[in-house]
C-alpha positions in Angstrom: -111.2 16.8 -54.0 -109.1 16.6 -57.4 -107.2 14.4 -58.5 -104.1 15.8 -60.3 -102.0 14.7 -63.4 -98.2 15.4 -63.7 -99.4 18.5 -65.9 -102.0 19.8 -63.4 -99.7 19.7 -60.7 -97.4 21.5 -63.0 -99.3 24.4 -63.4 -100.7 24.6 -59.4 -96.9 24.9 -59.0 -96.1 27.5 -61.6 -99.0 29.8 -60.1 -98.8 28.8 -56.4 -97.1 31.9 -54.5 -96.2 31.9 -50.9 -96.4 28.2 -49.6 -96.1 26.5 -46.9 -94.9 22.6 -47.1 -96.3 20.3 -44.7 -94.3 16.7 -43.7 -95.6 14.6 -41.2 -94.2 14.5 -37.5 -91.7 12.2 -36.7 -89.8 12.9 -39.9 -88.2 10.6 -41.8 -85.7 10.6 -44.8 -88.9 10.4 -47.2 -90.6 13.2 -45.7 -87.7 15.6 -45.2 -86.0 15.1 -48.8 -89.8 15.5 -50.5 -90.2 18.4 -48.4 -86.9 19.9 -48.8 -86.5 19.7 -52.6 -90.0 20.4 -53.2 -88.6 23.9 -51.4 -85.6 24.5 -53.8 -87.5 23.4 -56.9 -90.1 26.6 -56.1 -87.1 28.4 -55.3 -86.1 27.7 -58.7 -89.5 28.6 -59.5 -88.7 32.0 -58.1 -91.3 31.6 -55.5 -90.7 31.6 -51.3 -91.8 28.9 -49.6 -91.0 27.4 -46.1 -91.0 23.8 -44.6 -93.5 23.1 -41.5 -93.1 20.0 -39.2 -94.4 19.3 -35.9 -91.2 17.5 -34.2 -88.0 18.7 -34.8 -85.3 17.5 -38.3 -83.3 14.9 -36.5 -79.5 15.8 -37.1 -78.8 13.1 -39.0 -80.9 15.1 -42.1 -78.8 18.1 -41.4 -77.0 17.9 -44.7 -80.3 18.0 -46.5 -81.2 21.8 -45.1 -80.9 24.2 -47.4 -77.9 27.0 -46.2 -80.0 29.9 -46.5 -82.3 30.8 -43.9 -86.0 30.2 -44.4 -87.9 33.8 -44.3 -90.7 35.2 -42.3 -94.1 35.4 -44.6 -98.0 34.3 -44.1 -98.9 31.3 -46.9 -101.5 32.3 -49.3 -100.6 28.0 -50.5 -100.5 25.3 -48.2 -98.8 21.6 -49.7 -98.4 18.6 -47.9 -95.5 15.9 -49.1 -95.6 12.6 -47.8 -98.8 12.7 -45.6 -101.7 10.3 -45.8 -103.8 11.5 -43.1 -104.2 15.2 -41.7 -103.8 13.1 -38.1 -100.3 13.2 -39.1 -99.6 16.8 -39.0 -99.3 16.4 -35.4 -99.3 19.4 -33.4 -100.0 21.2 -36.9 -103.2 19.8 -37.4 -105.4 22.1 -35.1 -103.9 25.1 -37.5 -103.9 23.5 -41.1 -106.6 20.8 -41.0 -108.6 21.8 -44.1 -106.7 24.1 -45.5 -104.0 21.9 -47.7 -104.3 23.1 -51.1 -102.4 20.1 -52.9 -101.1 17.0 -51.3 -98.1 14.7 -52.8 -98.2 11.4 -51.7 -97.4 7.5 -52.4 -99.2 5.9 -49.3 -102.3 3.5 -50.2 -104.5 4.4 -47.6 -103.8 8.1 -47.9 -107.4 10.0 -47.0 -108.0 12.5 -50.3 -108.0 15.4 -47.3 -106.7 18.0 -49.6 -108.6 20.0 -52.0 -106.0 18.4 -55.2 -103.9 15.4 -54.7 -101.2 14.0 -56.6 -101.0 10.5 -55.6 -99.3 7.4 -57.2 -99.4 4.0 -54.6 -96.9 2.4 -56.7 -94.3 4.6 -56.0 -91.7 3.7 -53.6 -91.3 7.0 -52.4 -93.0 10.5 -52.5 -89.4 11.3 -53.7 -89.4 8.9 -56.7 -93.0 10.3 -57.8 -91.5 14.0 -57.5 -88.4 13.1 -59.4 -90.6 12.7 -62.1 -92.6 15.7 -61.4 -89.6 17.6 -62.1 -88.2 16.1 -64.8 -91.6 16.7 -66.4 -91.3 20.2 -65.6 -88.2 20.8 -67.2 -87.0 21.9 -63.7 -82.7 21.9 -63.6 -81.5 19.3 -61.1 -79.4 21.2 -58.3 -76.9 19.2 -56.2 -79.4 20.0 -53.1 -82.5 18.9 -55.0 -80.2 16.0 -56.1 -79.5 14.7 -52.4 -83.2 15.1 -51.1 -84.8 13.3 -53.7 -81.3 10.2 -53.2 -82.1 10.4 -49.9 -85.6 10.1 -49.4 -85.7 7.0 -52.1 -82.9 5.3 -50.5 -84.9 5.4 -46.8 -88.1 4.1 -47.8 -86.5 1.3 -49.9 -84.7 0.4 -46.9 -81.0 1.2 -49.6 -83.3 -0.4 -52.3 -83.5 -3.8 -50.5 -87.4 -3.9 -49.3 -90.3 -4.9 -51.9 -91.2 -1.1 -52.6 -88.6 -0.6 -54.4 -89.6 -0.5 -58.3 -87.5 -0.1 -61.8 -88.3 3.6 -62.0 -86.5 3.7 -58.1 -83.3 2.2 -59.6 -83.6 4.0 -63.1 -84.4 7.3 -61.0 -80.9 7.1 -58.7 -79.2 6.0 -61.5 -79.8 9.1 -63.2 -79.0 11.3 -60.6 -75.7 9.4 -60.3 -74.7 10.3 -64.0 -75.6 13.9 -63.3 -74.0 14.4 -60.1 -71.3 12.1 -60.2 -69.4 13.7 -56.9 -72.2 13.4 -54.4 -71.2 11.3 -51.9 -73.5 8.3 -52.3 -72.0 5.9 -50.1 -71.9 8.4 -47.1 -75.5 8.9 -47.8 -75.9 5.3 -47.1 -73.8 5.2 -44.2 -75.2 8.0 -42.2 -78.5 6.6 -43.0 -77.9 2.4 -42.4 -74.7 1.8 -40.8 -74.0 4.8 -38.0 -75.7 4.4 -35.0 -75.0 6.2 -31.5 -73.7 4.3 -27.8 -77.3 4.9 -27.0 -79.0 3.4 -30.0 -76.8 0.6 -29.9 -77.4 -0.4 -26.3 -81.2 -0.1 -26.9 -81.1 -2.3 -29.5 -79.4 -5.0 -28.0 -82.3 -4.3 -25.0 -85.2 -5.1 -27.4 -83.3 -7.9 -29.3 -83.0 -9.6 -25.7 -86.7 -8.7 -25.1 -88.0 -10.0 -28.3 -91.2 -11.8 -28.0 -92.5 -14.3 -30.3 -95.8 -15.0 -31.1 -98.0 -17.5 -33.2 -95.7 -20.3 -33.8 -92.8 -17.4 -34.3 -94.9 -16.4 -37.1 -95.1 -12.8 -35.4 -92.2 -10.7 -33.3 -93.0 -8.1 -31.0 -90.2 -5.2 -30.0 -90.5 -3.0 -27.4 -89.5 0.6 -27.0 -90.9 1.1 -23.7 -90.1 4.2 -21.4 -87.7 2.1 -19.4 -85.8 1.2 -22.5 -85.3 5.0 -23.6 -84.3 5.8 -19.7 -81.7 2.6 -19.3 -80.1 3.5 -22.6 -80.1 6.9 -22.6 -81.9 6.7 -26.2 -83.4 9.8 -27.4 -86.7 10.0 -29.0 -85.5 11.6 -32.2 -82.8 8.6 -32.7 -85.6 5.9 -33.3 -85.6 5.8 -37.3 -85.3 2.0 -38.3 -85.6 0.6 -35.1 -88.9 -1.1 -37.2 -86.3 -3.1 -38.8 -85.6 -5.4 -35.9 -89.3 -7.2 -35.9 -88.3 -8.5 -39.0 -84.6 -10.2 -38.4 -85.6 -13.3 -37.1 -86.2 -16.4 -39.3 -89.5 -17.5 -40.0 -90.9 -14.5 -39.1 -93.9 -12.8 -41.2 -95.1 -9.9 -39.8 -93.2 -7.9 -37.1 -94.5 -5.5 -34.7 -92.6 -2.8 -33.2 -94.4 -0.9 -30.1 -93.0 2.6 -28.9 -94.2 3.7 -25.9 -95.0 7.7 -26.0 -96.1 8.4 -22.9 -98.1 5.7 -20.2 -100.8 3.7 -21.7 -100.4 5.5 -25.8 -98.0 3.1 -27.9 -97.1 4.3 -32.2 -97.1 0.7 -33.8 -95.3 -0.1 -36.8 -96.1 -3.1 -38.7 -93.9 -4.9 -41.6 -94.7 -7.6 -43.5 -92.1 -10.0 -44.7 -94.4 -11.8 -46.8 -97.9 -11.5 -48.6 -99.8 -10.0 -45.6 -101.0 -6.5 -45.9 -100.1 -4.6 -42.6 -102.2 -1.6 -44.1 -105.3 -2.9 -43.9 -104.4 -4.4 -40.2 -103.6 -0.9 -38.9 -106.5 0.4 -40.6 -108.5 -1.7 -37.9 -107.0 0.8 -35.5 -107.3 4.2 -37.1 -104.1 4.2 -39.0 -102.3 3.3 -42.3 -99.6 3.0 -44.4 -98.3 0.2 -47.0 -99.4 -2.8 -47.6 -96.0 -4.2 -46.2 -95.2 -1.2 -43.8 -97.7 0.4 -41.7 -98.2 2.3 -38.7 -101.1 2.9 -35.7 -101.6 4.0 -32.7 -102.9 2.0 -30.0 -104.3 2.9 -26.2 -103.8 0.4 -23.7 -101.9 -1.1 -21.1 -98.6 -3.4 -22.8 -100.5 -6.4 -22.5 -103.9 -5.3 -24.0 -101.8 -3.8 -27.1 -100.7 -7.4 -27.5 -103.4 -8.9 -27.2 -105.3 -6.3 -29.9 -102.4 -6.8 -32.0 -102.2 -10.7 -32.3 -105.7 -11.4 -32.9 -105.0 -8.9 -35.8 -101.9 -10.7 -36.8 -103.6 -14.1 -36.4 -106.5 -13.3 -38.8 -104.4 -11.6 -41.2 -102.3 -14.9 -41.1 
């Protein structure tokens, strides 16, 4: 494994032909906007390249595809964006597992699986860290490239409110505000904060009423349980920020939020409102993340996953 400078990444990119970019399965705003302007820049570059992801873009990220069609082609480079752990690939893994030839990334527990990797933990996004990639490059700024790398710093900062978020995330969007001074910033927001479907909004109020508390309200637990997704008619690709809702109550430090994918398998997400690092709890259980947003995945009936999880909590604490 080799760890890669701004300049050694550079030049892998300049030489790289025929790639293949990798996000992580249930794609978020991070993911797609690396992945996607990662795609226009070697465009730029003159070279073709194509996006892979295990679960479908939700539509929400529709105005980040890029208008022409992706072609047909076998990758002689394979580059993963916004991917700790190979595990993450999802139903890509069995194919590309081994085979990543450079890997961008900003998460602290991220496994060095590639062959280089490109990794900054301070970073608030994968975005932020390629925004300065290509501004080191010399690389112009389209209005595409523009609105990936707005929108994937914007998501994982929570709109630049969570602790993530860092000068260079501010000095970053500001700059792409000067330069592209008609993109519509505010709807970007909106269709990523505010606008929620019937069915979200009805499974939301659901877990809000089923909030649990735990250790002296120290802890919250939300459910997404199968019966939630079937009473609400929520769809499994309109779940981004539900992880949000662990975290509204006062007093609360560390919130837990427990979809169920299928009976007895639950993807945790962990955030921290305070000093504990959720990272290292969901390491206990095979996953990762940041130290104040994190993510696992957990066998078990719903009872022995909360169990697991506030004895976790509780020595974190």
């Amino acid at each position: 494994m080799q760890t890669m400078s701004f300049e050694d990444t550079a030049a892998f990119l300049r030489t790289c032909e025929d790639a293949y970019i990798l996000i992580h399965r249930s794609p978020d705003g991070d993911c797609i906007g690396a992945g996607y302007s990662l795609q226009a820049v070697l465009r730029v570059l003159g070279k073709r390249s194509k996006v892979l992801c295990a679960d479908p873009i939700p539509q929400v990220y529709g105005f980040l595809l890029p208008e022409t069609p992706e072609e047909d082609f076998p990758a002689k480079c394979v580059i993963s964006v916004d991917v700790a752990d190979e595990n993450l690939f999802g139903a890509l893994q069995e194919t590309y597992a081994g085979r990543v030839d450079l890997c961008i990334d900003h998460h602290i527990s991220n496994l060095h699986y590639a062959a280089r990797t490109l990794l900054d933990p301070h970073a608030a996004a994968a975005c932020e860290i390629l925004y300065a990639l290509y501004r080191h490059m010399g690389i112009p700024f389209t209005e595409q490239i523009a609105k990936c790398l707005y929108t994937g710093m914007a998501t994982d900062t929570g709109c630049f409110r969570y602790d993530n978020t860092t000068p260079e995330t501010h000095i970053y969007t500001a700059e792409l505000m000067r330069e592209f001074p008609g993109m519509r910033y505010a709807w970007i927001n909106r269709q990523m904060f505010e606008v929620k479907s019937p069915a979200r909004i009805r499974a939301e109020i659901l877990m809000l009423e089923r909030m649990e508390y735990a250790l002296d309200g120290r802890c919250t637990f939300v459910w997404a349980t199968r019966d939630v997704f079937e009473t609400t008619g929520l769809d499994d690709k309109d779940t981004e920020g539900l992880t949000s809702l662990s975290l509204k109550p006062e007093g609360v430090e560390v919130g837990v939020t427990a979809r169920e994918r299928e009976s007895g398998v639950y993807k945790v997400s962990l955030r921290s409102a305070g000093d504990v690092n959720v990272s290292e709890i969901c390491r206990q259980f095979g996953g990762g993340g940041h130290i104040k947003a994190a993510g696992c995945l957990i066998r078990g009936t719903q009872d022995e996953v909360r169990e697991r999880l506030t004895a976790a909590v509780e020595a974190a604490l």
